[in-house]
C-alpha positions as CSV (number, residue, x, y, z in Angstrom):
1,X,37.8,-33.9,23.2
2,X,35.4,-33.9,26.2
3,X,32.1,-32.4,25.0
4,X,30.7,-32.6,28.2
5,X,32.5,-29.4,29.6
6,X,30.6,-26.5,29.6
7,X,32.6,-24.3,27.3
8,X,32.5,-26.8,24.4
9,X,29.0,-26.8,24.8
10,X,28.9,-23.0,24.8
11,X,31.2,-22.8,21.8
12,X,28.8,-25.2,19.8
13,X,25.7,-23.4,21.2
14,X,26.9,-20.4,20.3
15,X,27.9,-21.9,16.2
16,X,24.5,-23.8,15.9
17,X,22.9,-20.2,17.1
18,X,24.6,-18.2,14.9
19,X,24.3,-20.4,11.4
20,X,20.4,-20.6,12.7
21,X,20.2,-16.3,12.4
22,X,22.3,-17.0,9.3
23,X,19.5,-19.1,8.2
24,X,17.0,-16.6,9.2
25,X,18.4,-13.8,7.3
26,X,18.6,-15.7,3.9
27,X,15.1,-17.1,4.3
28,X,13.5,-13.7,5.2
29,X,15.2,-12.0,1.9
30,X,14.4,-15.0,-0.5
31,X,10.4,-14.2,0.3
32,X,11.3,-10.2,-1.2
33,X,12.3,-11.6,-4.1
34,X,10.0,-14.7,-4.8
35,X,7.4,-12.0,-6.3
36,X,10.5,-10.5,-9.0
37,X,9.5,-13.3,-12.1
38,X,5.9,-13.1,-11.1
39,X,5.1,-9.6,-12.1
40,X,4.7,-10.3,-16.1
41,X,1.7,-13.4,-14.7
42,X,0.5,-10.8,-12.4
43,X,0.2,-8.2,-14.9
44,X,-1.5,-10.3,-17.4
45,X,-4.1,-12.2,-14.9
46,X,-5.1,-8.8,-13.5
47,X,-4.9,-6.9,-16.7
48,X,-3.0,-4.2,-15.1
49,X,-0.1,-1.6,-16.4
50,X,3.1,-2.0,-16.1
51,X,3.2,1.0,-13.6
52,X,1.0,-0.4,-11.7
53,X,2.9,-3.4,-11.5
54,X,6.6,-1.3,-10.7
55,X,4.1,0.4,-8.0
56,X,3.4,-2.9,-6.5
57,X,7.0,-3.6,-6.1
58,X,8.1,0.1,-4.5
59,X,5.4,-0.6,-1.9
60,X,7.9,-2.5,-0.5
61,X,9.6,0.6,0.6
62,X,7.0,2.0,2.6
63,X,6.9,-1.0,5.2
64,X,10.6,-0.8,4.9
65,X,9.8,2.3,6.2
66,X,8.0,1.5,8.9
67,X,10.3,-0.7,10.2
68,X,13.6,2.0,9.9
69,X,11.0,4.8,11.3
70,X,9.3,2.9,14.4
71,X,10.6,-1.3,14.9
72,X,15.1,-0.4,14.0
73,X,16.0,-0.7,17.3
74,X,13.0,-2.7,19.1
75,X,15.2,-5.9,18.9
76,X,17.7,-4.1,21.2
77,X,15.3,-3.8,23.7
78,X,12.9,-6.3,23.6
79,X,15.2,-9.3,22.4
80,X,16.2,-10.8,19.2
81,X,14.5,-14.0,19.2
82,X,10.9,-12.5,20.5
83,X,11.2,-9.8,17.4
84,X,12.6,-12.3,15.1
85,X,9.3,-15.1,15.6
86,X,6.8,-11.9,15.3
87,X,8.8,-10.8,12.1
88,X,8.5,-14.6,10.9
89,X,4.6,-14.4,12.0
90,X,4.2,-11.2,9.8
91,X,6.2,-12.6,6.4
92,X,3.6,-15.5,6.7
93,X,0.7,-13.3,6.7
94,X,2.1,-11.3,3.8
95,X,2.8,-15.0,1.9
96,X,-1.0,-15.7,2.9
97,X,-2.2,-12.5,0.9
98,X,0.1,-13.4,-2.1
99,X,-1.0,-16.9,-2.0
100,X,-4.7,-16.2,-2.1
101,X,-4.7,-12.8,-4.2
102,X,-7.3,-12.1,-6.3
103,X,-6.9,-8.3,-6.8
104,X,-4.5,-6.1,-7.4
105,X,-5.2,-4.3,-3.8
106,X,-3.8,-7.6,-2.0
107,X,-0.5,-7.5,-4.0
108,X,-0.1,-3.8,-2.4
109,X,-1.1,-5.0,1.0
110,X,1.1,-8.3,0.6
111,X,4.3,-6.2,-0.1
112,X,3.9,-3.5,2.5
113,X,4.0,-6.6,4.8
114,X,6.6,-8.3,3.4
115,X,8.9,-4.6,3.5
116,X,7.7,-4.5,7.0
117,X,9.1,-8.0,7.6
118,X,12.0,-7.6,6.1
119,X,12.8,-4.7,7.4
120,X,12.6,-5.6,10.9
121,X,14.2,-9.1,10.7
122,X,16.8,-7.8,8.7
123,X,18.2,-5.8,11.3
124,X,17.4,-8.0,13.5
125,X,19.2,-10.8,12.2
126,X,22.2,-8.8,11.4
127,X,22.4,-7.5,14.9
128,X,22.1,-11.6,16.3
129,X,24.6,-12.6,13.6
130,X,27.0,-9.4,15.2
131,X,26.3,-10.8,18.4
132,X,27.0,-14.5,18.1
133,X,29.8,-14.3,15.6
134,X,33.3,-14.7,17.4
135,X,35.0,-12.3,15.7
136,X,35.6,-9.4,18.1
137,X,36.3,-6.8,15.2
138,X,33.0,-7.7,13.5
139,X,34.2,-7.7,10.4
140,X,33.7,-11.1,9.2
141,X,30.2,-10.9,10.8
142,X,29.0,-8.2,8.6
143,X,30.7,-9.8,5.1
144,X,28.6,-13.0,6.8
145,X,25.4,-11.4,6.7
146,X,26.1,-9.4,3.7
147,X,26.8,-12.4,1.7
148,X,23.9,-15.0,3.6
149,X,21.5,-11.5,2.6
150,X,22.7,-11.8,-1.3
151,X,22.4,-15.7,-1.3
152,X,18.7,-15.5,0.1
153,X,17.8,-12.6,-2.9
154,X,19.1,-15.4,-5.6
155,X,18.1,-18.6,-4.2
156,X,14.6,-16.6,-3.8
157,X,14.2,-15.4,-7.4
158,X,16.1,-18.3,-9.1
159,X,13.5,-21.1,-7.1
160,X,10.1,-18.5,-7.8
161,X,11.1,-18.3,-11.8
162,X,11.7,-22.1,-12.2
163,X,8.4,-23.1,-10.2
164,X,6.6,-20.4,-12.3
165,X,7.9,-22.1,-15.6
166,X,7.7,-25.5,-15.1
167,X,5.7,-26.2,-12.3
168,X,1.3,-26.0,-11.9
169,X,0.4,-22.8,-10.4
170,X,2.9,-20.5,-10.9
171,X,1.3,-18.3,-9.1
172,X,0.2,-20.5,-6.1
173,X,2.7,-23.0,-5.3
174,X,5.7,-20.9,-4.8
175,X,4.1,-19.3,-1.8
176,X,2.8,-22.5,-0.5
177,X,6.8,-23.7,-0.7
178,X,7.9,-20.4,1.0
179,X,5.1,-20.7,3.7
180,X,6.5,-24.2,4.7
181,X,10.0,-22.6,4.5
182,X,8.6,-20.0,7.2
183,X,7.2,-23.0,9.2
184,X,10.4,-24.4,9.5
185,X,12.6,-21.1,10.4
186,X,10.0,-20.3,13.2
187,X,10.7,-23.7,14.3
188,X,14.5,-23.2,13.9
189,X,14.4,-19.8,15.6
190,X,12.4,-21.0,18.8
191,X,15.0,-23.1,20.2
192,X,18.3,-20.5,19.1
193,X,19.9,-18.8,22.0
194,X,18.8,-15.2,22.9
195,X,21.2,-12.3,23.4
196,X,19.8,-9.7,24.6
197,X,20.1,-9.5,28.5
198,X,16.3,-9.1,30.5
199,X,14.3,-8.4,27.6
200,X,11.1,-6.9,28.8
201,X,8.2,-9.6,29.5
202,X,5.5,-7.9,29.2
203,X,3.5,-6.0,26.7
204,X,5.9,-3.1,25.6
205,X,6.8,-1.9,28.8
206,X,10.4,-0.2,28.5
207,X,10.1,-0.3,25.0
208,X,10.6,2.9,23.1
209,X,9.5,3.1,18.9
210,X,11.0,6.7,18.7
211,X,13.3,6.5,15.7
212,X,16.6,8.2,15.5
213,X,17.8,9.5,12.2
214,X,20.4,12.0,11.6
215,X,23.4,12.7,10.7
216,X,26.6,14.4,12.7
217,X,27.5,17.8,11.9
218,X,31.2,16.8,11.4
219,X,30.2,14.3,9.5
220,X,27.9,16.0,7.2
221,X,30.1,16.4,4.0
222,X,31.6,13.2,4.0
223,X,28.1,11.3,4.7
224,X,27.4,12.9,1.1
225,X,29.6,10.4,-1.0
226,X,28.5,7.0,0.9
227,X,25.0,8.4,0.6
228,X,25.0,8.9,-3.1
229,X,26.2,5.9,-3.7
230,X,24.0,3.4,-1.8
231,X,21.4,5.6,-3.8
232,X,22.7,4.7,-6.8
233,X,24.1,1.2,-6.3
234,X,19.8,0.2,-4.8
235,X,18.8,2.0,-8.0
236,X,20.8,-0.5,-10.0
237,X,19.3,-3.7,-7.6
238,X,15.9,-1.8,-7.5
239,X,16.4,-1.7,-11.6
240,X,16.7,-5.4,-11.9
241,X,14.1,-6.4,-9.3
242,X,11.1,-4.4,-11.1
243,X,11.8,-3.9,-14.6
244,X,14.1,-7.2,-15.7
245,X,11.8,-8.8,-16.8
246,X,9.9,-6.9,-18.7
247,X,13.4,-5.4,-20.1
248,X,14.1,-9.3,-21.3
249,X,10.2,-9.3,-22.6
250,X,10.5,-6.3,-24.5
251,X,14.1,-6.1,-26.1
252,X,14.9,-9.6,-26.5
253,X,11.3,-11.0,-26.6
254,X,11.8,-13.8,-23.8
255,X,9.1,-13.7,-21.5
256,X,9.9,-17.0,-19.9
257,X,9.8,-16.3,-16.2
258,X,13.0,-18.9,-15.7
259,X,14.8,-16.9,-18.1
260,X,14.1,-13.5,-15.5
261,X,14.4,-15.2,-12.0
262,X,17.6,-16.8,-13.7
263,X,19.1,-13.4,-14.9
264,X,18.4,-11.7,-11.3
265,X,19.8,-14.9,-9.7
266,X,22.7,-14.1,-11.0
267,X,22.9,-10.4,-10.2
268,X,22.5,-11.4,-6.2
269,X,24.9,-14.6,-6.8
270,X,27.7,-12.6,-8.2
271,X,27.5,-9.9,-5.4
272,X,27.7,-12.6,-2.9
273,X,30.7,-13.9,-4.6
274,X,32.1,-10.5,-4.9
275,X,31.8,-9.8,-1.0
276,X,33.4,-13.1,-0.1
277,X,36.3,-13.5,-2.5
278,X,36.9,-9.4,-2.8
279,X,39.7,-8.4,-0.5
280,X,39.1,-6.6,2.9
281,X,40.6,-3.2,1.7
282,X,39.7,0.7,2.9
283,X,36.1,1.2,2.6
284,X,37.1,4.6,0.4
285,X,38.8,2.3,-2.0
286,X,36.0,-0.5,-2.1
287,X,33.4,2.4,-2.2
288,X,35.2,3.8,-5.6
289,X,35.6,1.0,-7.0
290,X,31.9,0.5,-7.4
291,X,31.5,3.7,-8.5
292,X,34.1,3.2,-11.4
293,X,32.7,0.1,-12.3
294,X,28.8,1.6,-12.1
295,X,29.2,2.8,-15.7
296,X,30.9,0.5,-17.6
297,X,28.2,-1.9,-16.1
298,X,25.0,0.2,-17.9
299,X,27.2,1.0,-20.8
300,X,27.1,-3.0,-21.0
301,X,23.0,-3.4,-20.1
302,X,22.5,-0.6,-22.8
303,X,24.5,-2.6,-25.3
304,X,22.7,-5.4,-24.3
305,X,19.2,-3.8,-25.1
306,X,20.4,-2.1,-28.0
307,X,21.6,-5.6,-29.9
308,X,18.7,-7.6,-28.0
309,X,21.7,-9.8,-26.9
310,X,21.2,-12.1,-24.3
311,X,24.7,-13.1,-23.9
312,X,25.2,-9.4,-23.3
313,X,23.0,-9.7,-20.6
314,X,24.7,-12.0,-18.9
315,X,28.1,-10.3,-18.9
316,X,25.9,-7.3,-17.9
317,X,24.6,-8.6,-14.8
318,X,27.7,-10.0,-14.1
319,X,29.4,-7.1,-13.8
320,X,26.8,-5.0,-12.0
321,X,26.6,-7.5,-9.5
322,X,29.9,-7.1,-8.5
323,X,29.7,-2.9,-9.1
324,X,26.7,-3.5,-6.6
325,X,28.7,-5.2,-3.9
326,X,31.7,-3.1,-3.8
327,X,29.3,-0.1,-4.1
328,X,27.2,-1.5,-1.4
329,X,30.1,-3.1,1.1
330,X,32.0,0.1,0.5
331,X,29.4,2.5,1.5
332,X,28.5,0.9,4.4
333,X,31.5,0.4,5.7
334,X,32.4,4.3,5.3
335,X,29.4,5.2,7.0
336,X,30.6,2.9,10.1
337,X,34.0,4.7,10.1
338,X,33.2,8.6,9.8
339,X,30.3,7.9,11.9
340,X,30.9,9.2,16.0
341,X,30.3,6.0,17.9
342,X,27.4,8.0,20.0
343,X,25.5,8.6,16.6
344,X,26.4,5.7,14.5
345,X,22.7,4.1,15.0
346,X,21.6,7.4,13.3
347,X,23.9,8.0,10.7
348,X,23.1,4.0,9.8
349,X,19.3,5.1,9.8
350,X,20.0,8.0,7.5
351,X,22.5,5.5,5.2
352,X,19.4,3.4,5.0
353,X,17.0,6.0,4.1
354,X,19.6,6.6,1.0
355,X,19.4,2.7,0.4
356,X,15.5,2.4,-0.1
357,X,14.7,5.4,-1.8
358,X,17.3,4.1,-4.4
359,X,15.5,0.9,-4.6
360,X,12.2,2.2,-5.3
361,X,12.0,5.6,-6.8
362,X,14.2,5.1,-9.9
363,X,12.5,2.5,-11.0
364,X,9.1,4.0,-10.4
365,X,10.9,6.8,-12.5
366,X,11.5,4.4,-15.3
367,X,8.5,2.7,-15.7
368,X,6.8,6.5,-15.8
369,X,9.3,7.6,-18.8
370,X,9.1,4.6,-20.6
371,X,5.2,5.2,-21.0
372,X,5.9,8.4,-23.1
373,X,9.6,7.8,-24.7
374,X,9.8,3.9,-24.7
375,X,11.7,1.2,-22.9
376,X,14.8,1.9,-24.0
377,X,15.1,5.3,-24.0
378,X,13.7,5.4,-20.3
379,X,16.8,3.3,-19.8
380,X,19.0,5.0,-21.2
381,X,18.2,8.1,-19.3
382,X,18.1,6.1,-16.0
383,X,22.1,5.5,-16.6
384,X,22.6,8.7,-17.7
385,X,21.2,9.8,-13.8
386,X,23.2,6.9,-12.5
387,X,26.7,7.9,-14.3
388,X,25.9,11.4,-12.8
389,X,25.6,10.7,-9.7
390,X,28.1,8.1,-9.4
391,X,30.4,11.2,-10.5
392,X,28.8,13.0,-8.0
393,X,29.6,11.0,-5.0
394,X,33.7,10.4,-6.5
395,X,34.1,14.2,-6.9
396,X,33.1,14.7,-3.5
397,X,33.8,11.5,-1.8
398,X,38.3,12.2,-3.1
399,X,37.8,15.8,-1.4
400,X,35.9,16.0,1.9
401,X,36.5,11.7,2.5
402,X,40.0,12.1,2.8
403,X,40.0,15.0,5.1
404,X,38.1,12.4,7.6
405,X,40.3,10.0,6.7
């Protein structure tokens, strides 16, 4: 084959390109994780509750936020590889403040940043991976991203928990890793291939932060089913992020921080799994699915708490990660298809909103309750909400859906 032709070199451009925003994606979603097996240390070298600590973690949300409310669409405008460097430049700063924290105030500031990153780069990688992927359909871009996102939460957690048990510093050295891990990705991401056409070049000219959330009137009823169940499927991830391991600490008395970033791991690993070896079927179908499998997945945690099982566990997580990704890919996908092509960039917005409240309330909720009724009963009522709404979004997903079907 001559490699010297231009296409070839295109093609190959355009491969190297798109596994380098592949790259991106996974490495700026390992750093929201990294923090998951830390929170016990944190607790116990600040002497702070385990509110406080859940509180830390839902900070997140607000530079989330921030980036849905004012920076979702900036990439369109002002280029993916510009965004994507300043997002990079923030996730360091916010692995700086983790890195050198030495009260509680710098953990709140540290994950604001790190939402704000995420948040931004998220989008923006998806929408280079969408770009660059050859697939016309976009299909197998989105299960790409969706599956490169997963694999970032687990390798994130998995790495943070073993460095924390059996490495010096546990709470040092992980960020100074991640940090070099930045390095390298800004280095990665300098030399990929822009594709935006005529980005601006200076300052912010032609560059509008006015966000657009909303959803369409004709749409309104059967946005209800896809919203209720990101809500609910982000509780369940949100769940696991905050409160594992103190859930591991207090019912099954293993307060190894392996043992934690090794059980989320495998949340994250067995929703990637699920999105790449599931079958591409209707979004309805995938999104119900999830919901059917939502309960007999905290029926299975519960059991798990109540017999102190760690074996339990496992099958547990197992099985919520893949209620996740069905829940998750579903959802998603219905909100593309009932979505009018002229508001689909707002319904998404709205679809989103759903998706971080999810992840942070709940389990704000949770750590509250189990204050006054205890750990497990907090739980218990936390799948009790979940099995309701998860009803909730089946009973009115089969009516109004179909009709838009």
């Amino acid at each position: 084959m001559d490699t010297t032709r231009p296409w070839y070199r295109a093609t190959l451009g355009n491969r190297v390109s798109l596994w380098a925003s592949a790259f991106l994606l996974a490495a700026i979603y390992a750093g929201s994780t990294i923090v998951t097996p830390l929170y016990p240390l944190y607790q116990r070298t600040f002497g702070v509750s385990e509110v406080t600590i859940t509180l830390v973690y839902a900070t997140y949300v607000i530079g989330n936020l921030g980036a849905l409310f004012a920076f979702g669409r900036v990439s369109d405008q002002a280029g993916r590889r510009l965004v994507s460097l300043l997002v990079l430049a923030v996730g360091g700063a916010s692995t700086l403040l983790f890195l050198f924290a030495v009260h509680p105030a710098m953990l709140f500031a540290a994950r604001a940043a790190s939402g704000l990153a995420i948040g931004v780069g998220a989008a923006t990688a998806t929408a280079w991976i969408a770009d660059l992927h050859p697939n016309a359909d976009k299909a197998d871009a989105s299960r790409l991203a969706a599956a490169v996102n997963l694999v970032g939460l687990a390798v994130g957690v998995f790495i943070s928990g073993m460095l924390a048990r059996y490495a010096p510093s546990p709470l040092r050295l992980v960020y100074v890793i991640y940090f070099l891990v930045l390095l390298i990705t800004t280095a990665v991401i300098a030399r990929t291939r822009e594709t935006v056409d005529s980005p601006p070049r200076e300052g912010k000219e032609g560059i509008s932060l006015k966000p657009r959330i909303g959803i369409a009137p004709q749409a309104r009823m059967a946005f209800i089913a896809p919203a209720v169940t990101a809500f609910a499927t982000f509780a369940l991830l949100g769940f696991y992020a905050a409160l594992a391991p103190n859930l591991l600490a207090n019912s099954m008395h293993l307060r190894s921080p392996a043992v934690s970033g090794a059980i989320v791991a495998e949340l994250f690993a067995a929703s990637a799994i699920a999105v790449v070896a599931a079958p591409m079927i209707s979004p309805r179908v995938t999104m119900f699915i999830g919901l059917w499998l939502l309960a007999p997945s905290l029926a299975l945690l519960l059991w798990a708490q109540f017999a102190g099982s760690l074996a339990l566990l496992i099958a547990a997580t197992a099985l919520c990660g893949i209620a996740s990704a069905f829940g998750f890919r579903g959802s998603l996908q219905e909100v593309n298809r009932i979505a009018p092509a002229e508001r689909r960039a707002e319904m998404l917005s709205a679809y989103l909103l759903c998706c971080y409240g999810g992840n942070s309330l709940p389990a704000v909720g949770v750590a509250l309750l189990s204050r006054k009724i205890g750990h497990l009963w907090a739980d218990v009522a936390f799948a009790g909400v979940s099995v309701g709404l998860a009803a909730i979004a089946l009973i009115v997903g089969a009516r109004w859906g179909r009709s838009e079907s």
